[in-house]
C-alpha positions in Angstrom: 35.9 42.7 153.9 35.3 46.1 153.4 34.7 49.6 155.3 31.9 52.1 155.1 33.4 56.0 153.9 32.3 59.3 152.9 33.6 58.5 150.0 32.1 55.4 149.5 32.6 51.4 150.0 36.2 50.7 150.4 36.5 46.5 149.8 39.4 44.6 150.6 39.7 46.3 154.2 38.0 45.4 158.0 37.7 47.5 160.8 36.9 46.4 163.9 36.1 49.4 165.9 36.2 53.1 165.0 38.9 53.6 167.3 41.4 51.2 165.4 42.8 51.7 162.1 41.4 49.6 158.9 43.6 46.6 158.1 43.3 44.0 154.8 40.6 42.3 155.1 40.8 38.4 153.3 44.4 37.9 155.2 47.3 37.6 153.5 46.0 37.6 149.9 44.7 41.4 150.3 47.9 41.8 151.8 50.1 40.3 149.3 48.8 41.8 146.6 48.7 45.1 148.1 52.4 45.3 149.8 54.3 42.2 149.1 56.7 41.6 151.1 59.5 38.8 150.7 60.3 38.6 154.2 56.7 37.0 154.5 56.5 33.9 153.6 52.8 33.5 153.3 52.9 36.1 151.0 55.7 34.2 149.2 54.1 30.9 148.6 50.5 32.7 147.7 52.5 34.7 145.0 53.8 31.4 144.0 50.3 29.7 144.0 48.8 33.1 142.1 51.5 32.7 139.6 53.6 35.6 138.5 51.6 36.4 135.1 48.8 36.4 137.3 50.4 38.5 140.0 51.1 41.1 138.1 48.2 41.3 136.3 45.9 41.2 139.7 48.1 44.4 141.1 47.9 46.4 138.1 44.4 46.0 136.9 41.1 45.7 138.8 38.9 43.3 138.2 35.1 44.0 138.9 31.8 42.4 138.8 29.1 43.3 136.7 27.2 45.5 139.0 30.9 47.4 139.3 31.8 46.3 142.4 35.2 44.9 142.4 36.0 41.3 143.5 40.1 40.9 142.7 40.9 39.8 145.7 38.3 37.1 145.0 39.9 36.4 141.7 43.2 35.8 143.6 41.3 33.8 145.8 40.1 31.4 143.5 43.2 30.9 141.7 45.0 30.2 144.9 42.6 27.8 145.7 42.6 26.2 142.6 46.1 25.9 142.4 46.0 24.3 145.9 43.5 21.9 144.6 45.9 20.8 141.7 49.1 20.2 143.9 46.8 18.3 146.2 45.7 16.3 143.2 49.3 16.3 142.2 50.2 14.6 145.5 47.4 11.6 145.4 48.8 10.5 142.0 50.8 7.3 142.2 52.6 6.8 145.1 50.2 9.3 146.5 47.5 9.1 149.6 44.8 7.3 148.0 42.5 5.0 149.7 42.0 1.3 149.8 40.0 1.6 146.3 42.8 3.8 144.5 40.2 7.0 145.0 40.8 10.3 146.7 38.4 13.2 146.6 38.7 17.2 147.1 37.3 20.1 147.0 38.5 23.8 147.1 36.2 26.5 148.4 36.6 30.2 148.8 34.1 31.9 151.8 33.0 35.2 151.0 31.8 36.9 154.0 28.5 38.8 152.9 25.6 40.0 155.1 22.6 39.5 152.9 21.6 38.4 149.7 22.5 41.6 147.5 26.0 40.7 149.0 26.1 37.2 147.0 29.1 37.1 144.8 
C-alpha cells in the first residue's frame, strides 16, 4: 500500500478515504514491524516466521529497490512466506500429508498490489 503526500509517496500505508486516517497497509507484517506488540499474536508468530536476526535487521535498516523505492515490507514478506513454505514442507515429510504416490506439492506467493506496469516489483 501506500498514500499520496506533499511530501511525497509514503509506502507501507492505505487510506481509504480522505476523511479517515492512514493505517499499515500489507496487514500485520507492516504492522509488526512498525509497532510490535506481544499482546498480538499475529505479530508474534510472523516475528517468529521473520526470524529475530532478520527482525531486527528489517526495523532498523531500509531496504530499497533499485529505482529507490523501498520494498521492506516486501522483503519481510517473502521471508515469511518462505519460511511458511519450509514448515509446510516440514510437515509432509514422513508421517506427513502426502498423497497416494508419496508426493506433495507447494507453492508460496506474495501479491503486491500495483496499478500499472511501472508499479511491477
Amino acid at each position: 500500500g501506500k498514500v499520496y503526500r506533499d511530501v511525497g509517496v509514503v509506502y507501507g500505508k492505505a487510506q481509504e478515504s480522505l476523511f479517515r486516517d492512514a493505517r499499515a497497509a500489507c496487514g500485520a507484517i507492516v504492522g509488526m514491524l512498525s509497532h510490535f506488540s506481544l499482546a498480538n499474536g499475529v505479530h508474534v508468530r510472523l516475528r517468529r516466521d521473520l526470524g529475530e536476526e532478520n527482525y531486527a535487521y528489517l526495523t532498523k535498516n531500509d531496504i530499497l529497490a533499485d529505482d529507490g523505492s523501498p520494498v521492506t515490507f516486501l522483503v519481510a514478506a517473502a521471508i515469511i512466506s518462505i519460511q511458511g513454505m519450509k514448515d509446510t514442507l516440514q510437515a509432509l515429510g514422513p508421517g506427513g500429508e502426502l498423497d497416494q504416490r508419496g508426493m506433495g506439492h507447494l507453492t508460496a506467493n506474495v501479491l503486491v498490489n500495483n496499478e500499472g506496469e511501472r508499479e511491477c516489483l
